[in-house]
C-alpha positions, -999 to 999 in steps of 0.1 A, spaced: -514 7 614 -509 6 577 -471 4 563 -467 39 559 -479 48 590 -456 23 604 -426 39 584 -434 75 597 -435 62 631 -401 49 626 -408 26 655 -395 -13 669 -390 -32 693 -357 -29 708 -331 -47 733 -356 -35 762 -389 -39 740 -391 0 735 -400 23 710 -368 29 690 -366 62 660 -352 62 632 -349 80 602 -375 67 577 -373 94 553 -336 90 547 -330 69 515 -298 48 522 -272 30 495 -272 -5 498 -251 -30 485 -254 -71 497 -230 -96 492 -247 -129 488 -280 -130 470 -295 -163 479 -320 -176 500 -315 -157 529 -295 -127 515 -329 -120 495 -351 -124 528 -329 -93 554 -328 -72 524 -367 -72 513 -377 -70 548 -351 -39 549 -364 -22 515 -405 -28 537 -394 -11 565 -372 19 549 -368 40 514 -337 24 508 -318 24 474 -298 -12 468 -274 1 446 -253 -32 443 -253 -70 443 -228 -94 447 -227 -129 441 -209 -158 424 -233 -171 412 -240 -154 380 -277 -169 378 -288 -164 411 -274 -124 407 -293 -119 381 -324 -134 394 -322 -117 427 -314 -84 404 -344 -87 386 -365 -93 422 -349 -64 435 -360 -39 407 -398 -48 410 -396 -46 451 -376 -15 457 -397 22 450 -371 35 421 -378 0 398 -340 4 388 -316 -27 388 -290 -28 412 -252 -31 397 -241 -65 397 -205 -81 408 -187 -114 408 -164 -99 434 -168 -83 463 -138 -62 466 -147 -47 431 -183 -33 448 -169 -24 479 -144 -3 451 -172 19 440 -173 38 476 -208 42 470 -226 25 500 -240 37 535 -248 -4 543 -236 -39 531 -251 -72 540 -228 -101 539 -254 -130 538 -231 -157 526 -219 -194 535 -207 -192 570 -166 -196 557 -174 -159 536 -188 -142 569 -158 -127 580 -131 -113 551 -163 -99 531 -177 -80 568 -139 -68 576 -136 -51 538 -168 -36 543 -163 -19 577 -130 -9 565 -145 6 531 -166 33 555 -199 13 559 -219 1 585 -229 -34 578 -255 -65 587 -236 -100 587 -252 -131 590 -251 -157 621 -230 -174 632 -205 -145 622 -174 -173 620 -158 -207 616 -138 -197 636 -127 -178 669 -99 -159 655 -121 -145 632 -148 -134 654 -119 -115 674 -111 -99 641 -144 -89 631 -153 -70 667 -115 -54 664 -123 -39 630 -160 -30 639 -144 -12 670 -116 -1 654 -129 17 621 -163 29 640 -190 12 625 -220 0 635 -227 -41 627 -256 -55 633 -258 -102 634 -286 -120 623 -292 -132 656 -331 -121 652 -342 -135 684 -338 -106 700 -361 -86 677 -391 -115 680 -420 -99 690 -432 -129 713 -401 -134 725 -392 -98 738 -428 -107 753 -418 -137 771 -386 -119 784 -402 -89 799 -432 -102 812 -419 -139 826 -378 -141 828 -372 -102 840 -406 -100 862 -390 -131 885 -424 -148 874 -397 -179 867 -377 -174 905 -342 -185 909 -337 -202 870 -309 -228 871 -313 -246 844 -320 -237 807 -327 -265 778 -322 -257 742 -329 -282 717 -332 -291 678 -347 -321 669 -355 -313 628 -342 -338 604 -324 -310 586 -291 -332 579 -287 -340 542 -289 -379 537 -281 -382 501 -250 -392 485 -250 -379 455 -216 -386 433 -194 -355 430 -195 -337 396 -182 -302 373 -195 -270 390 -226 -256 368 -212 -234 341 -229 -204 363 -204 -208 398 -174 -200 399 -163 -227 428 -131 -215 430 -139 -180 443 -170 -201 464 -146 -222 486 -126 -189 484 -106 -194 519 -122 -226 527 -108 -261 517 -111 -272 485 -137 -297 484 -147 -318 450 -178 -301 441 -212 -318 442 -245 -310 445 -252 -308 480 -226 -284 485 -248 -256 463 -272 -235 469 -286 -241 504 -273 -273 514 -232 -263 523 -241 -267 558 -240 -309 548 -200 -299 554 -176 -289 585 -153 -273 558 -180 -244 554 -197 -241 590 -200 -255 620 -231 -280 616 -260 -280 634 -242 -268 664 -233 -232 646 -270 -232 623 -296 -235 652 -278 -241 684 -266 -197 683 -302 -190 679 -314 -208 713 -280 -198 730 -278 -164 718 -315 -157 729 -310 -176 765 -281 -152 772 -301 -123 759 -329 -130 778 -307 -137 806 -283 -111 806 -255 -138 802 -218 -131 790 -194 -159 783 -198 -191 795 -174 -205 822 -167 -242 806 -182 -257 778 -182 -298 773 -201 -319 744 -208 -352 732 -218 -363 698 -207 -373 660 -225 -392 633 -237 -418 655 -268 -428 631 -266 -419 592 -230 -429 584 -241 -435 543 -240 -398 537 -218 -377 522 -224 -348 547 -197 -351 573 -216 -331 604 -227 -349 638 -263 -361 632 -263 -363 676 -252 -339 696 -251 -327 731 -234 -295 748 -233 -282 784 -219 -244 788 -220 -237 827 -221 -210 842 -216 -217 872 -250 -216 887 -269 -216 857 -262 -247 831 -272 -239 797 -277 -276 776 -279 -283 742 -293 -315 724 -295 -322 690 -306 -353 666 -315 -352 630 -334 -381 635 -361 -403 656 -393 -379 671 -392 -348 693 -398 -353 731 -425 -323 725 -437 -323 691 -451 -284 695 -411 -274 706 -391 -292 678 -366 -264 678 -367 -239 714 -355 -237 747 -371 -247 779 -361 -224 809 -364 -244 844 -379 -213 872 -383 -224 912 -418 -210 901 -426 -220 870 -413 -232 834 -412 -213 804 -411 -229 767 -405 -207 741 -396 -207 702 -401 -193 668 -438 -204 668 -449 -189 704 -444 -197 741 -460 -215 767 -459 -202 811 -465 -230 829 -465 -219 867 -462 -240 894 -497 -222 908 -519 -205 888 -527 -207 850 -511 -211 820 -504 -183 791 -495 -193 755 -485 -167 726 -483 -176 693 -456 -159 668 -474 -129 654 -476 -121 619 -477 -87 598 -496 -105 565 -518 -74 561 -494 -44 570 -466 -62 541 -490 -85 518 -462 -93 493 -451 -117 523 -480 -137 514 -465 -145 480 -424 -142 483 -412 -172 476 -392 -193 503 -399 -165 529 -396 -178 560 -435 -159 571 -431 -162 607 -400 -150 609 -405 -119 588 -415 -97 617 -382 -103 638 -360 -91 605 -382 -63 599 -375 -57 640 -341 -63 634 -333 -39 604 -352 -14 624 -332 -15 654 -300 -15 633 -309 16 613 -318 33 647 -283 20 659 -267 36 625 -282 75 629 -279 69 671 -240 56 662 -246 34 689 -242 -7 695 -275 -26 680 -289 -51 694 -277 -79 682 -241 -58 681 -211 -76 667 -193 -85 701 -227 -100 714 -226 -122 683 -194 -135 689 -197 -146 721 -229 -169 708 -205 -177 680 -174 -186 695 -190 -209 725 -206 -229 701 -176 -232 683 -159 -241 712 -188 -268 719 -176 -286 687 -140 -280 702 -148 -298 729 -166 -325 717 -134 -331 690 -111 -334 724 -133 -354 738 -131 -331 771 -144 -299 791 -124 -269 779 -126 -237 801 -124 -204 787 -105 -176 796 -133 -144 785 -108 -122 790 -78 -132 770 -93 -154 750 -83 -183 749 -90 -221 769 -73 -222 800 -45 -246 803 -50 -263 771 -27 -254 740 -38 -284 719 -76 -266 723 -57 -231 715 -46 -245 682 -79 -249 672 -91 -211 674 -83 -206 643 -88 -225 614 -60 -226 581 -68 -206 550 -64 -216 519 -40 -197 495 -45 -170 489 -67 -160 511 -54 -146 545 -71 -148 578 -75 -118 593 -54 -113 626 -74 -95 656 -43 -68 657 -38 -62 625 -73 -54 608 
């Protein structure tokens, strides 16, 4: 199919790898908040796969605005510039906007997603949605509360290969009785530098950067890209790659809230660094008879060097391997099937050129804008809807929890909170700085 045929087909893959409509000839105003690495990745897959308008850009960075302006006009159909903003609040002023993406630093995911939904629109938010649980709470509660549709950048469940995988080995009972599920990272993604802290480029306003976060000296690893070096902004590894694996295991699996969650870990190896996240980590969330575990290490070599980064589901019948760059069935009669990620370099050539676009993961955004613009005109939850995202969210947070406390906490899915354990509580939400306000849950 070329493009436009794929456009006036206004089809995806969905939650149950169907054929989902939407309306493709229905230009929609878009503003994004965030215009960085990733921010520029959802929203050019978005303008591929419908005749959007971006109307505005936010960012505070003044440079990277204006460079990601500049982009914009040459990849959207009407050439013009989008509006720019150092602000947020001022674009979400305008009241021009049928969608927002917040793709910012994890510690901006949450105030910026709350405005938006509150300001009318429906919006796409990066994973994980929080630092912390509190805020998660908040962000379903104003979703719910103000009627809009919000979609997470959990794309895993929009991965062509891996709605494959589901449907044909893990909902078929190819696997049996699965009791075990491994989920792993093994990239040497941790920063390692210590680079002396310095004045914020002339082009970043910092202050408005840490914005509720803790005011850190600024230095060089902190911006652009490499804020994840820091617990003050995320959660580490454990909130980057470990809600991918998790939040696709308990899609796959149908799985709600885990039961208990336990973990191990710290900076065990590369204590010269600046960056303060575990380099070793390892989680357990049970579910009673199904344990989901979690190991990380930003050093030494991978067990499997074709599964760096995956999950390894453990079947009475069989195993199943799967991850961003294909899956492997191994049965325990009968032969093996491998898939490798697909991609879509002919239908959208300009991926072959974008710079720092991730190419294998384009076709799971494209899914993934498509199944939230089918979720927008259906006004119904998408797939990777805001609730489902904060489940993956908070138990990961709740993995680093545990591992702080140095004990198994067990959580309470429907009040929301660990069971028995008011030290744990204290931690469910994080302190703003002034002054910024954390959203409260009943109160949004």
């Amino acid at each position: 199919m070329t493009r436009r045929d794929l456009l006036k087909a206004g089809l995806a893959l969905g939650a149950a790898g169907s054929a989902i409509a939407f309306a493709d000839d229905k230009v929609r105003r878009v503003g994004m908040i965030g215009s960085g690495w990733y921010g520029k990745s959802d929203l050019l897959r978005l303008v591929q796969v419908s005749p959007i308008e971006v109307v505005s850009l936010c960012d505070v960075d003044s440079k990277m605005l204006s460079d990601a302006a500049d982009l914009v006009s040459t990849r959207q159909a009407s050439k013009k510039k989008p509006r720019t903003f150092s602000d947020y609040r001022e674009m979400l002023k305008q009241k021009d906007l049928d969608i927002v993406i917040v793709d910012t630093p994890d510690h901006w995911h949450a105030l910026p997603m709350i405005a938006a939904v509150q300001s009318g629109v429906d919006v796409w938010v990066q994973k994980p949605i929080s630092v912390d649980i509190v805020e998660g709470q908040a962000m379903v509660a104003a979703a719910r509360k103000y009627g809009r549709v919000v979609q997470a950048g959990t794309q895993r469940r929009s991965t062509p290969h891996l709605i494959e995988a589901r449907d044909r080995f893990i909902k078929t009972g190819l696997l049996g009785k699965i009791a075990q599920v491994d989920m792993y990272c093994y990239y040497h993604m941790r920063a390692t530098e210590n680079p002396p802290d310095t004045k914020p480029p002339s082009n970043l306003d910092y202050e408005m950067w840490t914005g509720p976060a803790p005011m850190r000296p600024y230095n060089s690893l902190v911006h652009p890209r490499r804020w994840r070096a820091f617990m003050e902004y995320g959660n580490g590894i454990m909130g980057d790659m470990c809600i991918h694996m998790f939040d696709m295991v308990r899609w796959m699996m149908e799985l709600g809230w885990p039961k208990r969650i336990s973990s191990t870990g710290g900076v065990l190896v590369d204590k010269a660094s600046k960056a303060n996240i575990p380099d070793t980590q390892s989680a357990t969330f049970d579910y009673g008879d199904l344990e989901c575990n979690w190991n990380m290490r930003s050093w030494g070599a991978a067990p499997d060097e074709k599964y760096p980064w995956g999950a390894t589901f453990y079947g009475e019948k069989g195993t199943l391997k799967v991850s961003v760059m294909g899956y492997d069935f191994i049965p325990e009669r009968g032969t093996p099937v491998h898939k490798d990620v697909t991609y879509e370099l002919e239908q959208y050539p300009e991926d072959k050129t974008e710079k720092d676009l991730e190419k294998h993961v384009a076709p799971a955004i494209r899914g993934h804008m498509r199944n939230f613009l089918a979720a927008i005109d259906a006004r119904s939850k998408p797939v990777a809807d805001i609730e489902q995202a904060h489940i993956s969210t908070a138990s990961c947070i709740l993995a680093n929890m545990a591992m702080k406390l140095n004990r198994t906490l067990t959580w309470d899915a429907v009040n929301q909170r660990v069971v028995g354990d008011e030290e744990a509580n204290r931690l469910l939400q994080r302190p703003y700085r002034a002054p910024w306000i954390h959203p409260n849950p009943a109160k949004v």
